[in-house]
C-alpha positions as CSV (number, residue, x, y, z in Angstrom):
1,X,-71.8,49.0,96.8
2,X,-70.1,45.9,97.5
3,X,-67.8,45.1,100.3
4,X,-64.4,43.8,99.7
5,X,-65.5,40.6,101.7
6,X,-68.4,40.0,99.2
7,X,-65.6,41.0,95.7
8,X,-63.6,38.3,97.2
9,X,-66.7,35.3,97.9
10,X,-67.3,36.1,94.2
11,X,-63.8,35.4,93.5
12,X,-63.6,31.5,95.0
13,X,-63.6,28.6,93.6
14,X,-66.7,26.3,94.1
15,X,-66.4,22.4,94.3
16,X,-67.6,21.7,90.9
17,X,-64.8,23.9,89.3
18,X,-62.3,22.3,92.2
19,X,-63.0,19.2,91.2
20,X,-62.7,20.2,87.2
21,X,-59.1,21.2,87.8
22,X,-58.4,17.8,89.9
23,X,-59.6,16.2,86.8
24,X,-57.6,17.6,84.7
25,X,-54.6,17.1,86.5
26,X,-55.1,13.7,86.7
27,X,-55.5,13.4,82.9
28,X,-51.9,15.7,82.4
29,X,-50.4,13.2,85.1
30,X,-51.5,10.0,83.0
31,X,-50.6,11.4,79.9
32,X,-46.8,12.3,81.2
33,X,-46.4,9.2,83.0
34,X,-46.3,7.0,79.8
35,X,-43.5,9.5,78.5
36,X,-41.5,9.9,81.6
37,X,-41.4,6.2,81.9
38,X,-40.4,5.8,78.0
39,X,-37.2,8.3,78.8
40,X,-36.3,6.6,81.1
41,X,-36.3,3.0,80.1
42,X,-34.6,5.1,76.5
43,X,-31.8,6.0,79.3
44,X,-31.5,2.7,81.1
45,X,-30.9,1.2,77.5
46,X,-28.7,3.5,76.5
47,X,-26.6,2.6,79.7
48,X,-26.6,-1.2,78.5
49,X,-25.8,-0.1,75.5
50,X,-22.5,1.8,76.8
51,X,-21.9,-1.5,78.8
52,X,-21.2,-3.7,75.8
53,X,-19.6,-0.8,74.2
54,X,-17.0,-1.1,77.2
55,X,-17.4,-4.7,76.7
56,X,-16.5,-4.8,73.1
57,X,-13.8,-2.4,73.6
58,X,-12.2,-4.5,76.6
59,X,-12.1,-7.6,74.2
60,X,-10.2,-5.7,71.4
61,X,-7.7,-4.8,73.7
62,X,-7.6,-7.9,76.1
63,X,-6.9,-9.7,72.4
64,X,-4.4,-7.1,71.1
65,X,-2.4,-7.6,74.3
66,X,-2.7,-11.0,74.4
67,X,-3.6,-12.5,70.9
68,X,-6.5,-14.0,72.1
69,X,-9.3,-13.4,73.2
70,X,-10.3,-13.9,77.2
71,X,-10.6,-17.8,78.3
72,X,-13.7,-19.6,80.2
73,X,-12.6,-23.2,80.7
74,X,-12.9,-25.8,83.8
75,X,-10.8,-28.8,84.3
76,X,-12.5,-31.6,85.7
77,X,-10.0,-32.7,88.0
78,X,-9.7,-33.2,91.6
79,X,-9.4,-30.6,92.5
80,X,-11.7,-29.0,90.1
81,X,-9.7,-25.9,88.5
82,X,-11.2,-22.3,86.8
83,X,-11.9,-19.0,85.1
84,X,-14.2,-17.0,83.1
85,X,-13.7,-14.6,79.9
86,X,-15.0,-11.8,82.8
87,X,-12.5,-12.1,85.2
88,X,-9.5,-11.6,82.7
89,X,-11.4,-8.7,81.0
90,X,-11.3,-6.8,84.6
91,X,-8.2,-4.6,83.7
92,X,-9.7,-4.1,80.6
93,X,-12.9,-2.4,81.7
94,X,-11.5,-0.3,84.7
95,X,-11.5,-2.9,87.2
96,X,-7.6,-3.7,87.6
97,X,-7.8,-3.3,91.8
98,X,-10.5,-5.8,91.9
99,X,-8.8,-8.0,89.5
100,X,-6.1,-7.5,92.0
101,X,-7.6,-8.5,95.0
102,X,-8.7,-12.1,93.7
103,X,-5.9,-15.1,94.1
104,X,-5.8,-16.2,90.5
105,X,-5.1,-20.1,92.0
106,X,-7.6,-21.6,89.4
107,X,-9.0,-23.6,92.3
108,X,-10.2,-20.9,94.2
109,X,-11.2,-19.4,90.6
110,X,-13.1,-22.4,90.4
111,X,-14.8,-21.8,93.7
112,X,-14.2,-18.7,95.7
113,X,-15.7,-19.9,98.9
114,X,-12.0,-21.6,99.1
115,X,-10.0,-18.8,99.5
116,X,-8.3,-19.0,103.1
117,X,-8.2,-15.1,103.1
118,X,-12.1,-15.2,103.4
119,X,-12.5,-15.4,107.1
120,X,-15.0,-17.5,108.7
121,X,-17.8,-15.8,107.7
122,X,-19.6,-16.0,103.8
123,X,-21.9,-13.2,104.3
124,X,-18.9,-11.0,105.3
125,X,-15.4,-12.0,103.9
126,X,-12.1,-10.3,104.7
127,X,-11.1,-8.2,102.0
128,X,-9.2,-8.6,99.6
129,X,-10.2,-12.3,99.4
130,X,-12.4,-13.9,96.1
131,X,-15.5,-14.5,97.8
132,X,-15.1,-10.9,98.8
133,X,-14.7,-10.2,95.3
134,X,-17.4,-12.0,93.9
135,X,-19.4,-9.7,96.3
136,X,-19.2,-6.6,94.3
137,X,-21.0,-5.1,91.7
138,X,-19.5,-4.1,88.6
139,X,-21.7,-1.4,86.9
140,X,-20.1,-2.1,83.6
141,X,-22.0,-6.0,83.7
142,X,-25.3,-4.3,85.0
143,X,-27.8,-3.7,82.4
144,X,-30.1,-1.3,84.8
145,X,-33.2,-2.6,82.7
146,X,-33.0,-5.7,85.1
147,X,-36.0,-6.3,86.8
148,X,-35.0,-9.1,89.5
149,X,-31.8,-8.6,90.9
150,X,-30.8,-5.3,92.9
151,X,-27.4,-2.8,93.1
152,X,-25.9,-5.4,91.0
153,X,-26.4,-8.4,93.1
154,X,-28.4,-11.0,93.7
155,X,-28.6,-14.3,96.2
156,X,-26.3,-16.9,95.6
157,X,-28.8,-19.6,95.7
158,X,-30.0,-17.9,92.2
159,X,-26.9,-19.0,90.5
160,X,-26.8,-22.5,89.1
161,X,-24.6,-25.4,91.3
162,X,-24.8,-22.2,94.4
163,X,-28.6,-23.1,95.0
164,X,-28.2,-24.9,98.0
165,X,-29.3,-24.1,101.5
166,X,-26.2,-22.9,102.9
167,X,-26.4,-20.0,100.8
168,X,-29.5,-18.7,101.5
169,X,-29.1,-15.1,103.2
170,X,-25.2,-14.7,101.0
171,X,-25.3,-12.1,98.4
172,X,-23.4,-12.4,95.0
173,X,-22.5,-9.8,92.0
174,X,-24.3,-10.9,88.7
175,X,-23.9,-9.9,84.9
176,X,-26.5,-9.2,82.2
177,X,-23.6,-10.0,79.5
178,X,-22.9,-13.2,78.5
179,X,-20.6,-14.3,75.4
180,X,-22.3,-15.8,72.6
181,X,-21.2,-19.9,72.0
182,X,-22.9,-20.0,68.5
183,X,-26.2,-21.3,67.7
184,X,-25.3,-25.2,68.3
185,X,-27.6,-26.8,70.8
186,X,-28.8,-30.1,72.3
187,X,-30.5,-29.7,75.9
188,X,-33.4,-29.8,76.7
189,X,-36.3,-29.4,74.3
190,X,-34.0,-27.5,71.6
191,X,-32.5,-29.9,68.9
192,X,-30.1,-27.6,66.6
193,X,-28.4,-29.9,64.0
194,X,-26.2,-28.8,61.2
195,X,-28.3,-26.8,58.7
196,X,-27.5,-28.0,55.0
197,X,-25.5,-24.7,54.9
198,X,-22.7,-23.5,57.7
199,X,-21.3,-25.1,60.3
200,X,-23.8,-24.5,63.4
201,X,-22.8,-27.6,65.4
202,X,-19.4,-28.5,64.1
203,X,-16.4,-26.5,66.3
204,X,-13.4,-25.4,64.6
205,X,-12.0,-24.5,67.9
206,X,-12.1,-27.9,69.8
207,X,-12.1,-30.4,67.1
208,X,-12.7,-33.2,69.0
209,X,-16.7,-31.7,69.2
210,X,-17.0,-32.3,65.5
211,X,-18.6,-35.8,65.1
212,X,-20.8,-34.4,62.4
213,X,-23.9,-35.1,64.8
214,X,-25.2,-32.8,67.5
215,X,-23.0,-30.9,69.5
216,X,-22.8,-29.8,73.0
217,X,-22.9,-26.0,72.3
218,X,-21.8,-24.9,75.8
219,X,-18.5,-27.1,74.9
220,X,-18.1,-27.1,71.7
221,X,-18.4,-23.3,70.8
222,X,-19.0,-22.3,67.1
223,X,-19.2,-18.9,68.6
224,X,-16.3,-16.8,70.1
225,X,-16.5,-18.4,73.5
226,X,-17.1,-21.3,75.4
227,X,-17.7,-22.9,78.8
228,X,-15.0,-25.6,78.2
229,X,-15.7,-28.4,79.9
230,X,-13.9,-30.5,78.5
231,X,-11.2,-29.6,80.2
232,X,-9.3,-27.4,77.3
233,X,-8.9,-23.2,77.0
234,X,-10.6,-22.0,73.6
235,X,-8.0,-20.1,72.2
236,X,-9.8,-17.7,69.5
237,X,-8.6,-14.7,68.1
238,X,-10.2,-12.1,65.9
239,X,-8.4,-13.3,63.1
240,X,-10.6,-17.1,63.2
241,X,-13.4,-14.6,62.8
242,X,-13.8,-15.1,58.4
243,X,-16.9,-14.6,58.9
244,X,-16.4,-11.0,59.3
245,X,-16.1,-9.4,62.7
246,X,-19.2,-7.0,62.0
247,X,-21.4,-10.4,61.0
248,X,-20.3,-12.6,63.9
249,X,-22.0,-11.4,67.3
250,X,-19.8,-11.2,70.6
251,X,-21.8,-10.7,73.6
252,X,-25.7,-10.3,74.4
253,X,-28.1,-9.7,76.8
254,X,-29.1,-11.5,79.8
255,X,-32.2,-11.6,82.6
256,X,-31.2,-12.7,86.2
257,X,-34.4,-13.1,86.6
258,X,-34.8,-15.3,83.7
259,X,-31.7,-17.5,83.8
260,X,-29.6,-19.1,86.4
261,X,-26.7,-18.7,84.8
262,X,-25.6,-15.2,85.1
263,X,-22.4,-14.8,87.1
264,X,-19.4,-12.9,86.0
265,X,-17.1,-15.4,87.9
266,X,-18.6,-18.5,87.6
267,X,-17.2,-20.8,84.7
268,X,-20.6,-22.2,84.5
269,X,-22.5,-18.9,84.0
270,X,-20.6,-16.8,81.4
271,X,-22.2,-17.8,78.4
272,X,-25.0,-18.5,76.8
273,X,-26.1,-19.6,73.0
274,X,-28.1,-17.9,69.9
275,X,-30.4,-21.6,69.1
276,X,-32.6,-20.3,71.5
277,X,-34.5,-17.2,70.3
278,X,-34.2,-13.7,72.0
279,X,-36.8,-13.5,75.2
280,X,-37.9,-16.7,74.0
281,X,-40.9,-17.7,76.2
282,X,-40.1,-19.7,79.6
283,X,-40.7,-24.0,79.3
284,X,-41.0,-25.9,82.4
285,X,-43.2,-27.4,84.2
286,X,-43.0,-24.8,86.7
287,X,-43.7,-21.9,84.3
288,X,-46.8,-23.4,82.8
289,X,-50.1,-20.7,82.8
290,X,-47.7,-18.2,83.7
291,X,-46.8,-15.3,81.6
292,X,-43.7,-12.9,80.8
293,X,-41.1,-12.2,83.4
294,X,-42.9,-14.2,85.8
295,X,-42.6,-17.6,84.0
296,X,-38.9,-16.7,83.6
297,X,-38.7,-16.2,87.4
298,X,-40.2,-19.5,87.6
299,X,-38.3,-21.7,85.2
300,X,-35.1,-19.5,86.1
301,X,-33.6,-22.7,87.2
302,X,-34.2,-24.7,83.8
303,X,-30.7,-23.9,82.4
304,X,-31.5,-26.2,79.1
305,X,-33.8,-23.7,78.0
306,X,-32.6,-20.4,79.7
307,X,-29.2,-20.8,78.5
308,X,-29.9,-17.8,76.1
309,X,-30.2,-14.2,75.9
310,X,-33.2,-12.2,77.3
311,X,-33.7,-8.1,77.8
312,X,-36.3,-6.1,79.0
313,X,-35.8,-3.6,76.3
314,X,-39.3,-3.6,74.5
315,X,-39.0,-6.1,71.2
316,X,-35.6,-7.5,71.3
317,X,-32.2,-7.3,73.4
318,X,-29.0,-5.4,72.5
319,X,-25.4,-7.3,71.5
320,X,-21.5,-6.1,70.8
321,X,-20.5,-7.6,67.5
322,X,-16.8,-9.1,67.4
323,X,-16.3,-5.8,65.4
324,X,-16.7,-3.7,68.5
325,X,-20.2,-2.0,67.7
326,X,-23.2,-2.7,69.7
327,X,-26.6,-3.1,68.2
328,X,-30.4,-3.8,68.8
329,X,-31.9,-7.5,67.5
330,X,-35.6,-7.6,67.5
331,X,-36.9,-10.7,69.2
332,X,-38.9,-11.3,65.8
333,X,-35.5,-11.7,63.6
334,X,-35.6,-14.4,61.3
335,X,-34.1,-17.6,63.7
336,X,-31.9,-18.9,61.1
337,X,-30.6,-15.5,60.3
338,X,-30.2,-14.9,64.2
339,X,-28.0,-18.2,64.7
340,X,-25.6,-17.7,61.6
341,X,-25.1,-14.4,63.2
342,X,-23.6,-16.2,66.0
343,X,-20.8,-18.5,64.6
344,X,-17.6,-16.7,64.0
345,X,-16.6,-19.3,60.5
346,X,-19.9,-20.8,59.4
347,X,-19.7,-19.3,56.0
348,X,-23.0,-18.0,55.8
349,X,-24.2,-15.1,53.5
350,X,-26.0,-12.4,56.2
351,X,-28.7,-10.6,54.5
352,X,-30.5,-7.6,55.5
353,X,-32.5,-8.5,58.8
């Protein structure tokens, strides 16, 4: 008769069968990793997706209230004076107290380091002061797909005309959204002329950009925004939009880590343009041998290429149409299709894509 110590040595597991069950284990865990990851990348997107539906719906209202839509302009002038399209949709998108806090002066708009209310120091400004503002993070601008930056911020010296030494150590809020300038283009190795169709590169909005050769596309928007340089608002209003608010795309996706300009409340980092395709790869010298997001890291600070729209949603980024609705572009979409998406008049007939 057996004991009950013997029943239960018959009863244990030996190493082979031990390490059987760590096996399979491992093979459950490798096979749920793959979908856990999937959900949630499927939830970050949809996030970004509600962003720009926010977005889309702050612009309709901003416009309805205002008849036009929000400005980005600089006047070259000493001193220099400022805003962005982002900083006069803050009410719009639950952000009114913040909005509140910033001194609209457009010369500390311009460059909120000049704000006397900041205090001596940049890292920590008084609050409510602009560089204080600049400071926080707006989840509604935050794609959470980003890879680079962190909680919405990122250091000031990743933000084009910031990058200087002094601002090593100084924190900054960023946006993934940038409004859409058209498709018109002429820096760096990107040539976009007037197709024989449409009017890529000549801008109803500021005349004075239509010499009927190419056009500064930053400046001279055939898109609904602009950076204005040239020292003029852009007045648009949905009704310029003929052709059709659900053809004619608003805002898209941006990378901090692929692109310098990416700042809410910067004049020069609000916008970007569609002549560049989506997650196009990264050109500079810098960038060269390297691949995907680290390439972009690398030529981060070639704005004449990165001035465009990048996402680390798989195949493609996601954009609010003038219309209001948000929807996924695959990076593979036919480039001239993709750039007469982006002009708000160009007359273009948009096909299935």
């Amino acid at each position: 008769m057996l004991t009950s110590t013997a029943r239960r040595a018959n009863h244990a597991f030996t190493l082979v069968e031990l390490l059987v069950v760590i096996a399979i284990i491992g093979v459950l865990v490798g096979l749920l990793l793959p979908a856990v990851q999937a959900a949630r990348e499927a939830a970050r997107r949809m996030q970004c997706s509600n962003n720009l539906k926010q977005i889309g719906l702050g612009m309709h209202n901003y416009e309805s209230a205002n008849r036009t839509l929000p400005f980005t302009y600089v006047f070259n002038v000493n001193p220099r004076r400022a805003t962005t399209w982002a900083i006069g949709l803050l009410p719009y998108i639950e952000q009114q107290n913040l909005y509140n806090a910033m001194d609209h002066n457009p010369i500390y708009l311009n460059d909120p380091r000049l704000d006397p209310r900041n205090g001596s120091s940049l890292v920590r400004p008084n609050a409510p002061s602009n560089w204080w503002a600049v400071q926080q993070p707006i989840s509604a601008f935050n794609c959470p797909s980003e890879f680079y930056a962190s909680g919405g911020v990122t250091d000031a010296r990743n933000i084009l005309n910031f990058n200087t030494a002094a601002m090593d150590g100084i924190k900054v809020s960023m946006t993934n959204y940038l409004g859409v300038i058209g498709a018109q283009w002429y820096g760096g190795n990107i040539r976009v002329k007037r197709p024989s169709a449409g009017s890529w590169d000549a801008s109803k909005f500021l005349p004075l950009c239509d010499k009927n050769t190419e056009a500064n596309g930053l400046d001279c928007p055939t898109g609904l925004f602009s950076r204005g340089n040239l020292g003029e608002s852009v007045p648009t209003r949905f009704k310029d939009v003929t052709d059709g608010l659900s053809n004619t795309l608003m805002v898209g996706e941006t990378l901090v880590g692929a692109t310098s300009v990416a700042a809410w409340w910067w004049w020069n980092g609000t916008v970007a343009t569609c002549a560049i395709p989506i997650n196009a790869r990264a050109v500079c010298p810098q960038g060269l041998g390297l691949q995907g997001t680290s390439a972009w890291v690398a030529c981060r600070n070639n704005w004449q290429n990165n001035t465009s729209f990048y996402s680390m949603h798989t195949g493609g980024a996601q954009f609010a149409r003038a219309d209001g609705s948000v929807q996924f572009l695959s990076q593979n979409i036919n480039l001239s299709t993709y750039r007469d998406l982006s002009t708000a008049y160009g007359g273009e007939v948009i096909g299935d894509f």
